[in-house]
C-alpha positions in Angstrom: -15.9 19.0 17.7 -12.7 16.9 18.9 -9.5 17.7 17.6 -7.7 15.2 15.6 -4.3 16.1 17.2 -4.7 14.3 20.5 -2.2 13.1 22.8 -0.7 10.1 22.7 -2.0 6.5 24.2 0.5 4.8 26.2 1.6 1.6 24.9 0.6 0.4 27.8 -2.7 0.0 26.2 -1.5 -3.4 24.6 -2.2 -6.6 26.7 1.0 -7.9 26.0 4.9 -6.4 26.7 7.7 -6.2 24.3 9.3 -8.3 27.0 6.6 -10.6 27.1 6.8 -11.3 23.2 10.7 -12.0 23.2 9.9 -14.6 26.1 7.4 -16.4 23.7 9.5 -15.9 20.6 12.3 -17.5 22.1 10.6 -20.3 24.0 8.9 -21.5 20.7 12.7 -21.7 19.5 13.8 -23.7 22.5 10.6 -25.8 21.3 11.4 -26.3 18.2 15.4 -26.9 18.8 14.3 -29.9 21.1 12.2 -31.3 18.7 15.1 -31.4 16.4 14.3 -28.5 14.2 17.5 -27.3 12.4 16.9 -24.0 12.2 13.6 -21.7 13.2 11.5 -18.5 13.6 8.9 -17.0 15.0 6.5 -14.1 15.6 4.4 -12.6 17.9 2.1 -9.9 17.4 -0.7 -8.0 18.9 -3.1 -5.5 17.0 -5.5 -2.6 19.0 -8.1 -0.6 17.1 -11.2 1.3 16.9 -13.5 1.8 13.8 -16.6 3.9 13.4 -18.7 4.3 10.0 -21.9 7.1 9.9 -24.3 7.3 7.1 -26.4 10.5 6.8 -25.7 11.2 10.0 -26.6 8.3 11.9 -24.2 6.0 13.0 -23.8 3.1 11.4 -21.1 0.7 12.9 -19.2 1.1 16.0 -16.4 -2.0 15.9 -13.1 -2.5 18.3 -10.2 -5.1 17.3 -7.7 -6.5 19.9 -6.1 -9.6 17.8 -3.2 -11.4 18.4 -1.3 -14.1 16.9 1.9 -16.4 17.0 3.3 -18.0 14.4 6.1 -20.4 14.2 8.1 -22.0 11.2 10.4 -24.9 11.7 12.9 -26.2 8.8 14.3 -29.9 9.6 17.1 -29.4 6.6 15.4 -27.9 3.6 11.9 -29.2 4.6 9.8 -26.4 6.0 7.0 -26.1 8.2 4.5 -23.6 9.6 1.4 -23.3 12.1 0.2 -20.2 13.8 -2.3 -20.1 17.0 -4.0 -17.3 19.2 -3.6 -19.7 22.2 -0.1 -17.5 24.1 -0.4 -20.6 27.0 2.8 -23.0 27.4 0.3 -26.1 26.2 -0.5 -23.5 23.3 2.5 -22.8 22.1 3.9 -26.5 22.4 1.2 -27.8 20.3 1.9 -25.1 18.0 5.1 -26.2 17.6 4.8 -29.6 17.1 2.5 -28.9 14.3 4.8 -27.0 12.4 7.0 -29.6 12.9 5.2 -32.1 11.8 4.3 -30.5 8.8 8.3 -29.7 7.9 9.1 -33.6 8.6 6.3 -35.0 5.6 6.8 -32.0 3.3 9.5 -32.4 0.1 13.1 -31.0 0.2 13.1 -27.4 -1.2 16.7 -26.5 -2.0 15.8 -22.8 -1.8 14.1 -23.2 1.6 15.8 -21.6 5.1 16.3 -18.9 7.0 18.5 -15.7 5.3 22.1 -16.1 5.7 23.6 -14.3 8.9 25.2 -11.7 7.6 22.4 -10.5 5.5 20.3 -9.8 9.1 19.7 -7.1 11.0 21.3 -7.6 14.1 22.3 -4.8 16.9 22.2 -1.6 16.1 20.5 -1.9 12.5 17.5 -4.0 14.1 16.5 -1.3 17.0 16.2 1.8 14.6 13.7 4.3 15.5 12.1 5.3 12.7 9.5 7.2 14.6 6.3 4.7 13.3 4.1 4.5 16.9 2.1 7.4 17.3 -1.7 6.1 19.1 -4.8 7.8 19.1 -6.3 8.6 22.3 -9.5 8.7 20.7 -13.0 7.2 21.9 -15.8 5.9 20.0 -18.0 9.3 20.8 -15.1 11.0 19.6 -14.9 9.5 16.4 -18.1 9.4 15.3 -18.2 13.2 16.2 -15.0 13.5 13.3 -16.8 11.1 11.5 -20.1 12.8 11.0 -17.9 16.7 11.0 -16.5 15.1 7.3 -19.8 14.1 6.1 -22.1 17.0 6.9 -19.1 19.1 5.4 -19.5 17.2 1.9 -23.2 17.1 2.0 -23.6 21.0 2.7 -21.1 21.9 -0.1 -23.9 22.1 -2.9 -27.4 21.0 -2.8 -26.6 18.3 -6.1 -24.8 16.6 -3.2 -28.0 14.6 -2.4 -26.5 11.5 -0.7 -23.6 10.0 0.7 -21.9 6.7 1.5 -21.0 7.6 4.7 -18.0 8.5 6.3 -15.5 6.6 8.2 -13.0 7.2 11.0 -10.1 3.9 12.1 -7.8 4.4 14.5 -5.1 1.2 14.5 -1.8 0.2 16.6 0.1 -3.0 16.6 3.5 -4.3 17.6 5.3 -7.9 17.5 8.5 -9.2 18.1 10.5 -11.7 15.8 13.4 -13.8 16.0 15.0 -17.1 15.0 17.6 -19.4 15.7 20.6 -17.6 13.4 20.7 -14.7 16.0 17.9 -12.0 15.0 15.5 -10.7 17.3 13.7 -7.7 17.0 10.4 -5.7 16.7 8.6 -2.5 17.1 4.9 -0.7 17.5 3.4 1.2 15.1 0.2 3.0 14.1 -2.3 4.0 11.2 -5.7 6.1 11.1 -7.5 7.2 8.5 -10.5 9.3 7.9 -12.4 9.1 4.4 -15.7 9.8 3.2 -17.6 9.2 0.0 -20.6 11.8 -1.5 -23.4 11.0 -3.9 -24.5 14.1 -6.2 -27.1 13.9 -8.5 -29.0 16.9 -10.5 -32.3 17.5 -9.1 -35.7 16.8 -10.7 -33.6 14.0 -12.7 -34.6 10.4 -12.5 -31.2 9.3 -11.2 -29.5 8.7 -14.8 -27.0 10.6 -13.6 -25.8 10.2 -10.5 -22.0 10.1 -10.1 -20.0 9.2 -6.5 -16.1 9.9 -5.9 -14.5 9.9 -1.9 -11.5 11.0 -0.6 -9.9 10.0 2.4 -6.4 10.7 4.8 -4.3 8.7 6.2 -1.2 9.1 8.3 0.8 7.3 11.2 0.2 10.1 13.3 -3.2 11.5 14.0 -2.2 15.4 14.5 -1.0 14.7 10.6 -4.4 14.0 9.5 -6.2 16.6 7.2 -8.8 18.1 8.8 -12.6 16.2 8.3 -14.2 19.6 6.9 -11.3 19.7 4.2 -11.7 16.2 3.6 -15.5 16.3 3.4 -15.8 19.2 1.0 -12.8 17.7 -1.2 -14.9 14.8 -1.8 -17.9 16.9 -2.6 -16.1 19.1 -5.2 -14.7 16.1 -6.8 -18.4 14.1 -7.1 -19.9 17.3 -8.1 -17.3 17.6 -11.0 -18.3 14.2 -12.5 -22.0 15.7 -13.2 -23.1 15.5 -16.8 -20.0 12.7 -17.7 -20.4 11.8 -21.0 -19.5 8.7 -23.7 -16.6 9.5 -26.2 -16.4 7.8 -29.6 -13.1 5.2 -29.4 -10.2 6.9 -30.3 -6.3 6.7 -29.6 -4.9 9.6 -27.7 -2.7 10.5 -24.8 -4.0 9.4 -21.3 -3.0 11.7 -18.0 -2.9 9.7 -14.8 -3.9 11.8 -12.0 -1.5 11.5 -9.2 -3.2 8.9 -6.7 -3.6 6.5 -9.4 -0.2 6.8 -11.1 0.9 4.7 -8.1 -0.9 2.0 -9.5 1.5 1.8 -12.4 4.2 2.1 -9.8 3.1 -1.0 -7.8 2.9 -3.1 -11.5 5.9 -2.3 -11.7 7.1 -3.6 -8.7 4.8 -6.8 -9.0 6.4 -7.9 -12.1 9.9 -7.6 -10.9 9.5 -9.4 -8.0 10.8 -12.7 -7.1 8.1 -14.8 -7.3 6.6 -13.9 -10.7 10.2 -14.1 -11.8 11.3 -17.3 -10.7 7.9 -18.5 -11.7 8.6 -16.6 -15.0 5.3 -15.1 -15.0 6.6 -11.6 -15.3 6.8 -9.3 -18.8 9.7 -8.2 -16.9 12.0 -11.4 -16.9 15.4 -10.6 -17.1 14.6 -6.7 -17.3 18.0 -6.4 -14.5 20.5 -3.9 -16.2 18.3 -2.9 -19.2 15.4 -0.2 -19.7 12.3 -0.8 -18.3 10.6 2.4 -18.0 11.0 6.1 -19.9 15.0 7.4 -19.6 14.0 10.4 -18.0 13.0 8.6 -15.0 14.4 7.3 -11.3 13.3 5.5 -8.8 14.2 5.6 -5.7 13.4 3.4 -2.2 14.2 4.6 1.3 12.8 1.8 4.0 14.4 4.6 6.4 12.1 7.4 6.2 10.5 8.7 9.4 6.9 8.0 9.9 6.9 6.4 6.3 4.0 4.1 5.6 6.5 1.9 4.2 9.6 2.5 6.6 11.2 -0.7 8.2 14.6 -1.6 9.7 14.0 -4.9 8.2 11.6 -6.4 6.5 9.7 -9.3 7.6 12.5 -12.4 7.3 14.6 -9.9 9.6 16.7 -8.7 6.6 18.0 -5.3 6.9 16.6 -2.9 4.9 18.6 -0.4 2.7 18.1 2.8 0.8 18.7 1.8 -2.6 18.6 3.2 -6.4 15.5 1.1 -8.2 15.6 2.4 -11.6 18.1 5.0 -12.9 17.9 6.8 -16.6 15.3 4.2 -16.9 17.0 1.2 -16.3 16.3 -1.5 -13.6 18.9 -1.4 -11.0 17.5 -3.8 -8.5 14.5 -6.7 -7.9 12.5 -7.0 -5.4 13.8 -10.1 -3.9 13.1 -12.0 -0.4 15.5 -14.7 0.1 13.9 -17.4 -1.3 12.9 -15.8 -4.7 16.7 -14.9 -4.1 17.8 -18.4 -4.1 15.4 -19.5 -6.8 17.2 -16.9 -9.3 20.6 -17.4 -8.5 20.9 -13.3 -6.4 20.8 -12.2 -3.2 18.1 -11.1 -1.5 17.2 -7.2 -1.6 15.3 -7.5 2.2 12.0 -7.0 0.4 10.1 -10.1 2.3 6.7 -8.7 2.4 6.7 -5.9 -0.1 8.7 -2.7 -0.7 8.8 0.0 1.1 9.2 4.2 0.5 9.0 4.3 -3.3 9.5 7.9 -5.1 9.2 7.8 -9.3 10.0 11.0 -10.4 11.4 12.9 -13.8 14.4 14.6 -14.5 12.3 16.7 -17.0 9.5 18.0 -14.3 10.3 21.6 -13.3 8.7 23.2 -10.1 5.6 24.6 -12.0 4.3 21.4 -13.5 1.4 21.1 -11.4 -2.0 19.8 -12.7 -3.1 22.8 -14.9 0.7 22.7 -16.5 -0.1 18.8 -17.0 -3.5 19.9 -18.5 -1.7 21.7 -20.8 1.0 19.0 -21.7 -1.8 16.6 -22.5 -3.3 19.5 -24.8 -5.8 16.7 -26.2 -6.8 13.3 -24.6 -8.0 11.7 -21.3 -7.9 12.8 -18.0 -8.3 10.0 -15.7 -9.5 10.1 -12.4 -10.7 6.7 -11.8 -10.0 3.1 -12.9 -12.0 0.1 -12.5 -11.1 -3.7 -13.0 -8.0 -5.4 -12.2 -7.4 -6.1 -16.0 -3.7 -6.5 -16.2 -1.9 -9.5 -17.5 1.7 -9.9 -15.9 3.1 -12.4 -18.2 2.4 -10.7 -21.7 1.7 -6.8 -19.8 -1.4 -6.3 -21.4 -3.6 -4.0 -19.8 -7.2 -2.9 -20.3 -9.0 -0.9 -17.2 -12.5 0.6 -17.3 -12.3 4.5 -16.6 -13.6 7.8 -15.9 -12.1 11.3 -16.2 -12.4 14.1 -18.1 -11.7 14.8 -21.6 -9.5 17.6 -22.5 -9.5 20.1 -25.1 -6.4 22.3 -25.9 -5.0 22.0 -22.4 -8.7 22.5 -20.4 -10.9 20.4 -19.4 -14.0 20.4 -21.4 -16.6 17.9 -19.3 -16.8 14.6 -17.7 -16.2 11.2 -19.2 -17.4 7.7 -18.1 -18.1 4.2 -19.3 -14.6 4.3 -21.4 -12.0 1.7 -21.3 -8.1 2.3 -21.4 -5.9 -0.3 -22.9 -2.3 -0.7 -23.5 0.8 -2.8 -22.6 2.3 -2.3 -19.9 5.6 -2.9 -20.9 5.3 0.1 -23.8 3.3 2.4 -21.3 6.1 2.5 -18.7 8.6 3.1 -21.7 6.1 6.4 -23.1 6.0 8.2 -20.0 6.1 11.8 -21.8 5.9 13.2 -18.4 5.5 13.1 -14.9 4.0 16.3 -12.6 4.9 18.3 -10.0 2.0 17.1 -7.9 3.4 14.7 -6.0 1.0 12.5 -4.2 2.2 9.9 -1.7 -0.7 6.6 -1.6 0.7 4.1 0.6 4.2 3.8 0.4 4.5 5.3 -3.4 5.1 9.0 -4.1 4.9 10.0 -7.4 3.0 12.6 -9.5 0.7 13.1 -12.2 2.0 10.9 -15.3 1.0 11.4 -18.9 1.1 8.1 -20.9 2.2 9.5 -24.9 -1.0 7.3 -26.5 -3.3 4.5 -25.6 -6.3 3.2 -27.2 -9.7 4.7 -25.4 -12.7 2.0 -26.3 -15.9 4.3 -26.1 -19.3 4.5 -27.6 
């Protein structure tokens, strides 16, 4: 069976140069200058990948990505204009041009529309950081099915109630651009992600399939070496569908909810939606005007670094060419910063926080969590109430903070679990659920670009039978 530390692919595998990028970047802003443009960007990327699924064994889909794009916005004053094309050829990138521009000369004024001020860019030394994000797979398509199929026979052999699977997947993805625009930025950099997941069916035998339960589990990481190993991941899977077996209805009740740690980072990114710019200018947010005041429980901070090394979320600048900073979100439970690009900027009065296009490295933790606060001490916080393991639905209302989100878990008795529960929902506002954070575990867990752990909720209403 392959290993998944391999060595690396040269860049060389992309079609296109750096060099080759910055000559296309800055020729669409020659373009664009003629045409009497007042100020401009633009972007070229390139994306390389391989993706295998297998199912029972068998494989299922074999698929390899090479995509590439350029796209161009123009501003003629505070009228703004944008067109994107695949077509890299001088007529291509002309045309592309002219669109945009086009566009920007019969579209209204927008006061808060233009490029970021100079000094907010990276430029220099803060726009060629190495943060360590390119690290290719020299993987081929036998290769991955091979890790593929290792996860899946490792879930399906864990227990015989593991009757059928999903299938398992392996991806294997590298891209790079280059960006720049006519106030002096240009920059880019390559980078990878792969993952491996897998999701197991188990089911009790000589039933007629009323209880059947699925869960998956998957890794993912920049560098492929840094990837769990498929066996781990398969069996992981396995243990967790197995535990679901026998779930059971509960009568409604109000009690206190545990979070396990990969979806506490789902409250995280609320959070970040409703303090960022666009639901705040558009005053859409249950956060409006939360800047200086407490948002969440006082014994917790938050904390970005955009500087991490091989972070999911690590960027020297975001994707208006801001530089990105290290920076203190929420302290003692009190919002310290939006997350601003520099038109929501604008539109509120700030400056931007060099969040175009999302935040980056988030950590939420407690200054009550001690070393040993690991699930079975969480467990034992809770004492009596819902353990949740999964949520379904995207029911959560921005502008009042409602929140209601269909669920399973377990439900726990005197700090142990005492069986499965399913076909419950969880509701709550957000805005008071942030505020009751009793406490947050040990266990940290890092999905995407949020790291936090395990978080109980004090109470929330549980709709059941």
């Amino acid at each position: 069976m392959p290993s998944l530390i391999a060595a690396s692919l040269s860049p060389s595998d992309f079609a296109y140069t750096r060099e080759r990028f910055r000559e296309l970047a800055e020729g669409a802003l020659v373009t664009a200058r003629s045409l009497g443009a007042s100020d401009a960007v633009a972007e070229v990327s390139e994306g390389v990948g391989l993706s295998v699924s297998v199912r029972k064994g068998e494989t299922e889909n074999v698929e390899r990505n090479r995509d590439k794009s350029l796209s161009v916005t123009v501003y003629a004053g505070q009228r703004r204009g944008n067109a994107s094309t695949s077509d890299f050829s001088a007529a291509g990138l002309e045309q592309t041009v002219r669109a945009a521009w086009d566009i920007a000369r019969f579209t209204a004024a927008d006061p808060a529309a233009g490029l970021p001020d100079v000094d907010d860019l990276a430029i220099g030394a803060a726009a060629e950081r190495d943060l360590d994000l390119f690290h290719p797979w020299s993987i081929d398509a036998e290769q991955a099915i091979a890790i593929a199929a290792e996860c899946e026979a490792a879930a399906l052999a864990v227990d015989r109630r593991i009757t059928n699977s999903e299938g398992a997947g392996v991806s294997a993805q590298q891209s790079h651009f280059y960006a720049a625009n006519t106030r002096g930025f240009g920059a880019g950099y390559a980078s990878s992600r792969h993952s491996l997941s897998v999701a197991p069916i188990a089911s009790l035998p000589g039933r007629s399939g009323d209880d059947m339960q699925r869960d998956a589990w998957y890794t993912s990481m920049r560098v492929p070496g840094e990837l769990a190993a498929p066996a781990k991941v398969g069996r992981y899977a396995a243990e967790r569908a197995l535990s679901r077996l026998g779930s059971r209805k509960i009568k409604t009740c109000e009690v206190p909810v545990l979070y396990e740690s990969s979806l506490a980072s789902g409250l995280l990114g609320a959070y970040v939606q409703a303090t960022s710019g666009g639901a705040l200018y558009r005053k859409s947010s249950f956060l409006e005007g939360s800047l200086g005041k407490p948002v969440l429980a006082d014994h917790i901070d938050v904390r970005e670094d955009p500087h991490r090394l091989r972070g999911k979320g690590s960027a020297p600048f975001d994707d208006e060419g801001v530089v990105t900073k290290a920076r203190d979100i929420v302290t003692g439970g009190v919002a310290q910063s939006y997350f601003l690009s520099t038109y929501s900027a604008r539109k509120l009065g700030l400056k931007t926080t060099g969040h175009a296009g999302g935040s980056h490295n988030m950590v939420l933790a407690s200054r009550l969590t001690a070393p040993g606060d690991d699930l079975v001490a969480m467990l034992k916080k809770l004492h009596r109430g819902l353990f949740v393991i999964e949520l379904m639905g995207q029911g959560i209302n921005f502008v009042t903070g409602d929140y209601s989100r269909g669920a399973a878990g377990f439900w726990v008795e005197n700090g142990k679990i005492a069986y499965p529960v399913h076909e419950v929902t969880i509701a709550g506002n957000l805005r008071q659920m942030l505020r009751s954070i009793v406490a947050v575990g040990a266990d940290a867990y890092t999905m995407g670009s949020k790291t936090i752990g395990s978080v109980l909720i004090e109470r929330m209403k549980i709709a059941g039978a």
